[in-house]
DOKOLDO-549071 format. One line per 4 residues: number of its first residue (from 1); for each residue x, z, y of N, C-alpha, C. Coordinates in Angstrom, 1 decimal. Each point is the difference from the previous one (the first is absolute). Layout:
NUM = X:Z:Y:X:Z:Y:X:Z:Y; ...
% end
This chain:
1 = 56.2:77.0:152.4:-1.3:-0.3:0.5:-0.1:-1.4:0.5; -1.0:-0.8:-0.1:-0.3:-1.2:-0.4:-0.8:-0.2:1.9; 0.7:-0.1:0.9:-0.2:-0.2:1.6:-1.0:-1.2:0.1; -0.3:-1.6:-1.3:-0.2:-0.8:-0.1:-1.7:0.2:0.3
5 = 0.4:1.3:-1.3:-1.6:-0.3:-0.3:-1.3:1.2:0.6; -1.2:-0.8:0.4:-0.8:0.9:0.8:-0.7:1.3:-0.7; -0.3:1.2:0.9:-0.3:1.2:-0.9:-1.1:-0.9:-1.3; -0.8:-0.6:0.3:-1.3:0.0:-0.9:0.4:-0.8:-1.4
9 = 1.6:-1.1:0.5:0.5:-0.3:-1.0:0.5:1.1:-1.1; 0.7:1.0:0.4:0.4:0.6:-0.6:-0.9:0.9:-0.9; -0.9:0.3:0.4:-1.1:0.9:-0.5:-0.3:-0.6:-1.7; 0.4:-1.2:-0.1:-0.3:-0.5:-1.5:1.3:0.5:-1.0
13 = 0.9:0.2:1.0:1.2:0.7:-1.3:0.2:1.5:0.3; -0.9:1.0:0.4:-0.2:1.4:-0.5:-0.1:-0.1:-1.2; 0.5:1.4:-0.7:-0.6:0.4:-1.3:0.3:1.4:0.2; 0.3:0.5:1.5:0.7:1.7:0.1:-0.3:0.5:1.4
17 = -0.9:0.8:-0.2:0.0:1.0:1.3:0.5:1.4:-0.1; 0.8:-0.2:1.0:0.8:1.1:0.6:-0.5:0.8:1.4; -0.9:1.2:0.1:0.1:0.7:1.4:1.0:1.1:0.5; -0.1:0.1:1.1:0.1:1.3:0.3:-0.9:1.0:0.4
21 = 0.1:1.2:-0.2:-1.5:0.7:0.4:-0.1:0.3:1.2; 0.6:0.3:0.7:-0.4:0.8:1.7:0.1:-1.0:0.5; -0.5:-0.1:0.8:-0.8:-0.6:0.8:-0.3:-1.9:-0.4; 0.0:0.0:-1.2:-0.6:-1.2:-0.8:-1.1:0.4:-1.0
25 = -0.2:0.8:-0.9:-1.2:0.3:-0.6:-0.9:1.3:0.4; 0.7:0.5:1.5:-0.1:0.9:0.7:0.1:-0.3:1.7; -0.7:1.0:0.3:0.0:-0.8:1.9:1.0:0.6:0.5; 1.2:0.7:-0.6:1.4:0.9:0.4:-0.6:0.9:0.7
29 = -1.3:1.1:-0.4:-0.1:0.6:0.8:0.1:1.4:-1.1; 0.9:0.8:0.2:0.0:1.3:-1.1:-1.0:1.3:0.7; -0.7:0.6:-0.9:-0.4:1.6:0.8:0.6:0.7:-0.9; 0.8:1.1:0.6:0.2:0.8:-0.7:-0.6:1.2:0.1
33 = -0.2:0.9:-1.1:-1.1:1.1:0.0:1.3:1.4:0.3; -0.8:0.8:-0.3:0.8:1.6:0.5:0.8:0.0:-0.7; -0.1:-0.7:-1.2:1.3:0.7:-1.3:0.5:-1.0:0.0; 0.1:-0.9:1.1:1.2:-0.6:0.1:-0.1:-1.6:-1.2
37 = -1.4:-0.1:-0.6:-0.2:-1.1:-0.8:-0.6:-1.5:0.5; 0.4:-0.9:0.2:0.2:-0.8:0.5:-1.0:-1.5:-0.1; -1.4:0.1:0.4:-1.0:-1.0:-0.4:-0.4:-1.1:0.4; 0.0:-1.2:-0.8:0.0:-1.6:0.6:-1.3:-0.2:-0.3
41 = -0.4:-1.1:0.5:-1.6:-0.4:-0.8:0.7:-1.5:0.1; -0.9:-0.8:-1.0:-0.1:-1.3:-0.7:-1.2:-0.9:0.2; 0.3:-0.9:-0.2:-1.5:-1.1:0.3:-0.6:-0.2:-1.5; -1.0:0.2:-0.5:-0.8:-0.4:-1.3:0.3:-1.3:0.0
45 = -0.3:-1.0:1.2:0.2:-1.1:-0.2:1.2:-0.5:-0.5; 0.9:0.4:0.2:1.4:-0.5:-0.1:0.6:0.6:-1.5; -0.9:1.0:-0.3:0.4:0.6:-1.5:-1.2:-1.2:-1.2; -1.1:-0.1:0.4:-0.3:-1.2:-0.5:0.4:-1.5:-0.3
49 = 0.8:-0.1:1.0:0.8:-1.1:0.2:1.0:0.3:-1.0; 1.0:1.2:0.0:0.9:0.2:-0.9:-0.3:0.0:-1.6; -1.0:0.4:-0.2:-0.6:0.3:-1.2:-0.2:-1.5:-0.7; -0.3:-0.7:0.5:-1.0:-1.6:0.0:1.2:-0.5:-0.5
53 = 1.0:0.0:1.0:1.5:-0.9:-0.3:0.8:0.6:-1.2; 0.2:1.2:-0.8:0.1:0.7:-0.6:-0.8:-0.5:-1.7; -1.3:0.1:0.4:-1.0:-0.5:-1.0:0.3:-2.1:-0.2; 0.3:-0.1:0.7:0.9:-1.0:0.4:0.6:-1.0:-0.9
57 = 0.8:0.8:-0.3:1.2:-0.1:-0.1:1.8:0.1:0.5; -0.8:0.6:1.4:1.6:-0.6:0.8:0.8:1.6:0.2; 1.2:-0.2:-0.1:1.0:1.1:0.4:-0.5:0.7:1.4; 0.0:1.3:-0.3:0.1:0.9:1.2:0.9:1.3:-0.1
61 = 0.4:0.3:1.0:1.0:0.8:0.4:0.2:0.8:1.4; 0.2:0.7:0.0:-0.3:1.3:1.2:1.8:0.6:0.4; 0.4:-0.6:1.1:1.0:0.8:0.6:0.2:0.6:1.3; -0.2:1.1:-0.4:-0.2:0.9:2.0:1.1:1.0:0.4
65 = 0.6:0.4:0.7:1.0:1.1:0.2:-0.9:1.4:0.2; -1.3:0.0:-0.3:-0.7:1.1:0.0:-0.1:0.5:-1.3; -0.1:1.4:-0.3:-0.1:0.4:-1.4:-1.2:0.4:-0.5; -0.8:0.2:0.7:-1.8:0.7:-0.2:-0.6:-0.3:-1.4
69 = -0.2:0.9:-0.3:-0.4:0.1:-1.7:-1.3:-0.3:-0.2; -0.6:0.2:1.0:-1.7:-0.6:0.0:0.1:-1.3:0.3; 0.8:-0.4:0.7:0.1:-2.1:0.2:0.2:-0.5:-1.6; 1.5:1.4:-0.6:0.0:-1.0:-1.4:-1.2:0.0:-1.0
73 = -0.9:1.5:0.4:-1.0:0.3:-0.9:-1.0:-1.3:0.5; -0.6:-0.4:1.2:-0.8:-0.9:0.2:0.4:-1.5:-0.4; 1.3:-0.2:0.4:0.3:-1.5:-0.5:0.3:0.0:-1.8; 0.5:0.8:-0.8:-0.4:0.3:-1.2:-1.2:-0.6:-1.0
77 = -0.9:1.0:0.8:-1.4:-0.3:0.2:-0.7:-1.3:-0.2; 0.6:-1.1:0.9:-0.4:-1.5:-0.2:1.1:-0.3:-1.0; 0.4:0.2:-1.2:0.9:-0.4:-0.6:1.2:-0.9:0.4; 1.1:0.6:1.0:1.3:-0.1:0.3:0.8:0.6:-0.3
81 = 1.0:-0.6:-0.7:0.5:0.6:-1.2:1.5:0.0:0.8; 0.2:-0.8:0.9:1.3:0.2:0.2:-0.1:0.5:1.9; 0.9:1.6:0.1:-0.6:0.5:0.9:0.9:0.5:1.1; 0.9:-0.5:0.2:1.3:1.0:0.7:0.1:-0.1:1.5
85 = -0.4:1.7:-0.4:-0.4:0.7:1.7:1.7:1.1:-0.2; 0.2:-0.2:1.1:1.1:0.9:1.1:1.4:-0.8:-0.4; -0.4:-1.5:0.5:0.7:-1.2:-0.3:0.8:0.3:1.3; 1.5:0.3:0.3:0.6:-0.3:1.0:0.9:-1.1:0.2
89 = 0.1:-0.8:-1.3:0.6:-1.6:0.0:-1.2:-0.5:-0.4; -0.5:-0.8:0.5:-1.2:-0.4:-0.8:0.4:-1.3:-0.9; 1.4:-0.7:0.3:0.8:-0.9:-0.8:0.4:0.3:-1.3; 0.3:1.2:0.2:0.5:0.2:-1.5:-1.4:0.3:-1.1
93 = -1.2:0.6:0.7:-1.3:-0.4:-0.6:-0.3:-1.2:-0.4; -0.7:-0.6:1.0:0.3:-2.0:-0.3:0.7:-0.4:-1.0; 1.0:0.1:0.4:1.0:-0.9:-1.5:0.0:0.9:-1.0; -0.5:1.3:-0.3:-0.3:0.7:-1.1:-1.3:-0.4:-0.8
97 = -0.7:-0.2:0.8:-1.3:-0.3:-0.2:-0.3:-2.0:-0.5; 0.7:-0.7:0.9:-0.1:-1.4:-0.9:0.5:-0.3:-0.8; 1.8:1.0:-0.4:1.0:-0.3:-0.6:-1.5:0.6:-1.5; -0.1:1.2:0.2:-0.7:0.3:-1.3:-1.3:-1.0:-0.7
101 = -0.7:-0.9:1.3:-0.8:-0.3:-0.8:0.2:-1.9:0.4; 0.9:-0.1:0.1:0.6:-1.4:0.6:-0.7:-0.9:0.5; -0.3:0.1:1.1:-0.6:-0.1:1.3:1.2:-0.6:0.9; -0.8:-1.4:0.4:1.2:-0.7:1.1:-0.3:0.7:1.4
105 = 0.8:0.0:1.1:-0.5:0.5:1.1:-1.0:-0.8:0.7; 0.1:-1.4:-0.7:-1.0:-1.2:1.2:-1.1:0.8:-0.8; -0.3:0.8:-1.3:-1.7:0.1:-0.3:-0.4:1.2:0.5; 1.1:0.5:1.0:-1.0:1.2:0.3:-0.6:-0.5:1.9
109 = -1.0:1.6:0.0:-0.5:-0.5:0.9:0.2:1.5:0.5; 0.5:0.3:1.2:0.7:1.4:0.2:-0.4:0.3:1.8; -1.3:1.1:-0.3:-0.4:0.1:1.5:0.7:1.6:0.4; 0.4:0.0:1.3:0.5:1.0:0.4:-0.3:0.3:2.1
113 = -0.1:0.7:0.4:0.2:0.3:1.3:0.6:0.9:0.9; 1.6:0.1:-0.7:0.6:1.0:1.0:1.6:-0.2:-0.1; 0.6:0.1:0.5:1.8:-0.4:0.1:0.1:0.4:-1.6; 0.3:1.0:-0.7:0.1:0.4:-1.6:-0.4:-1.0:-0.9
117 = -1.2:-1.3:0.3:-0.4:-0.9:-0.6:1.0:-1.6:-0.2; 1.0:0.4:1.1:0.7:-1.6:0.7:0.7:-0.5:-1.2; 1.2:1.2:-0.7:0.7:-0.6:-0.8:-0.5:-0.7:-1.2; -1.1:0.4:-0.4:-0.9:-0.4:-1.1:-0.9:-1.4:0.4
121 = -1.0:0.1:1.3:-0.5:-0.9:0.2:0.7:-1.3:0.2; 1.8:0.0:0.6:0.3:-1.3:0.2:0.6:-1.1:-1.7; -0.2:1.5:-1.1:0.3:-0.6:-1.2:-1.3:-0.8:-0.8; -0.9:0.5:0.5:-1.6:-0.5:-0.9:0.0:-1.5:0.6
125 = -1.2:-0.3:-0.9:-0.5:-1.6:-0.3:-0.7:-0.1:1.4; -1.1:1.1:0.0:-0.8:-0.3:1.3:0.0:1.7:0.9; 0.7:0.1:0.8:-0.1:1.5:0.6:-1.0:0.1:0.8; -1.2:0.6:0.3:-1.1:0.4:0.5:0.1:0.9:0.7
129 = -1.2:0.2:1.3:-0.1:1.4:0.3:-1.3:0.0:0.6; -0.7:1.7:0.2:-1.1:0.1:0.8:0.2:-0.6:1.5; -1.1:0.1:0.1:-0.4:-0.7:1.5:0.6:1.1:1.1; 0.3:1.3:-0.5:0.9:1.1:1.1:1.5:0.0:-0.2
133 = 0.6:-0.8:-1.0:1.2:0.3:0.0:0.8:0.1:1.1; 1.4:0.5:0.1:1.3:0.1:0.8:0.1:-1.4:0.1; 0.3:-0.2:1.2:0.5:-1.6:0.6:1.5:-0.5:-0.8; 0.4:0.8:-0.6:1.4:-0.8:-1.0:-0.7:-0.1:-1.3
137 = -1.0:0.5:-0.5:-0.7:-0.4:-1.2:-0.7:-1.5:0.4; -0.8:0.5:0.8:-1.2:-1.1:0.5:1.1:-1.7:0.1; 1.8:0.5:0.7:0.5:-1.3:-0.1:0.3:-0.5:-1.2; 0.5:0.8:-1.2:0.1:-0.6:-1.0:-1.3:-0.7:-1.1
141 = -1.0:0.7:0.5:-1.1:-0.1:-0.8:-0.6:-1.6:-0.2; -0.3:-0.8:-1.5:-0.3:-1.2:0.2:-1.7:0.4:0.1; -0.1:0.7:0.2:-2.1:0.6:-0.2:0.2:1.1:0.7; -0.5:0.0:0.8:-0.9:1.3:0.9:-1.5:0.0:-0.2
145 = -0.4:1.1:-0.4:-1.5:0.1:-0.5:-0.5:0.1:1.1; -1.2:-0.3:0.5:-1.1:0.2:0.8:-0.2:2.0:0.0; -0.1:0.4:-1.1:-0.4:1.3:0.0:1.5:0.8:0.3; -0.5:1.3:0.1:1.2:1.0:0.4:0.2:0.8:-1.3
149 = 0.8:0.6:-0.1:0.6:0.8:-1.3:-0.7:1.2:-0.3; -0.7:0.1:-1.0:-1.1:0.9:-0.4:-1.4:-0.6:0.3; 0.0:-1.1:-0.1:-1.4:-0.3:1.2:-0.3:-1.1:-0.6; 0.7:-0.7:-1.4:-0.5:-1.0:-0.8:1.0:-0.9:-0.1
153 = 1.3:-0.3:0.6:1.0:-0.8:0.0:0.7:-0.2:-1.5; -0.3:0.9:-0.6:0.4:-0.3:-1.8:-1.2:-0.8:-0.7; -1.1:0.3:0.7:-0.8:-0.9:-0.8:-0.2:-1.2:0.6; 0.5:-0.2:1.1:0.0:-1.7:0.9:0.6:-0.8:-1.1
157 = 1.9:0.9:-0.1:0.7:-0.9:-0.9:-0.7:-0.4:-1.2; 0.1:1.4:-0.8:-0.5:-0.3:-1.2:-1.0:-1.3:-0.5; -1.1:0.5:1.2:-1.6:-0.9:-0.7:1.1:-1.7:0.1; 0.6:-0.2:1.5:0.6:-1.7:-0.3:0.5:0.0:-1.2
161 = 1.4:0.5:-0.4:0.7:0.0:-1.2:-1.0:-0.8:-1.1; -0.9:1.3:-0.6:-0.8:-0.6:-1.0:-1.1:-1.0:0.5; -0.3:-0.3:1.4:-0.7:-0.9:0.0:0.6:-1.7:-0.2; 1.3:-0.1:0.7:0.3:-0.8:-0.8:0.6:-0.8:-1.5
165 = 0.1:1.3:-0.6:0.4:-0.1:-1.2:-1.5:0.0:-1.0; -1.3:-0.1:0.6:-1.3:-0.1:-0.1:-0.4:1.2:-1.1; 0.7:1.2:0.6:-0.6:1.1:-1.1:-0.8:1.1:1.3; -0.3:0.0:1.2:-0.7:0.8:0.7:-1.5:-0.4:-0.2
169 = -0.5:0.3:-1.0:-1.7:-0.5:0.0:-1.3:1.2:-0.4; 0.9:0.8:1.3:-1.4:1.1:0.0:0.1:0.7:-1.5; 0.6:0.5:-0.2:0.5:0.6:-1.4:-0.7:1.4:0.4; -1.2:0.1:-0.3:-0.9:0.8:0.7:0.3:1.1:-1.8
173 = 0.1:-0.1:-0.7:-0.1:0.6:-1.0:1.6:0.8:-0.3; 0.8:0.0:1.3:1.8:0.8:-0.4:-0.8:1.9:0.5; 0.7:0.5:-0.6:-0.1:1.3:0.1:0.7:1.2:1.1; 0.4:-0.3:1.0:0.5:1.3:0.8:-0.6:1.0:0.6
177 = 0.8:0.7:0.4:-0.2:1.4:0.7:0.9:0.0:1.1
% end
């Protein structure tokens, strides 16, 4: 990781986002129902944002130690194609995932907020986090979002990413759900 250079520098050499889901494309809050099934909610906003970067062009990728089959069915959904949930190294994901599509670590951009994120985040280009993260995320973090996790903090990053790379232009015509 490049200590020299400022977050907003780095934002020009993304070409990979990496989340985690709980409590990053989610506010880490689970209900669980009677039968013991286990339900998150998501920000539209932030799935818009995914979708946009996606239609894009840019790598996306999903690593969470949670396994919820409706997170893979909704992130699916916005066409993410690379998905691995009930990640308990999330390292050996990472380097599975760049080695396959040869990806340097400085192009990814890798937001996370909870101790399970550290070993991964101190390897990325730019390690991010919501505006609630754990205070040992929050120190590693070269970006702390303004927003909290589930609350729009993936689309803070995202919309900069492509804004600098001048492809965020109201792409009012991308398709999600």
């Amino acid at each position: 990781m490049d200590n020299d250079k400022s977050y907003k520098e780095l934002l020009t050499d993304i070409t990979t986002f990496i989340f985690d889901v709980d409590g990053v494309l989610t506010d880490g809050t689970i209900t669980v129902t009677t039968d013991g099934e286990m339900l998150r909610t998501m920000n539209i906003k932030d799935g818009f944002a995914l979708k946009t970067a996606i239609d894009a062009g840019y790598n996306m990728c999903i690593i969470s130690g949670g396994s919820n089959e409706g997170v893979r069915k909704r992130l699916a959904g916005l066409g993410i194609k690379d998905i691995y949930l009930g990640a308990h190294n999330k390292i050996e994901q990472l380097d599975a995932y760049l080695n396959k599509n040869n990806i340097k670590k400085s192009q990814v951009l890798y937001m996370g907020d909870d101790i399970p994120d550290y070993p991964v985040m101190i390897l990325a280009g730019l390690p991010c986090c919501p505006q609630d993260a754990v205070p040992e995320i929050k120190a590693i973090s070269k970006y702390i979002s303004h927003k909290n996790g589930g609350k729009g903090a993936v689309r803070d990053v995202i919309e900069q990413v492509l804004k600098v790379h001048g492809k965020w232009n109201g792409n009012f015509n991308a398709k999600y759900d």
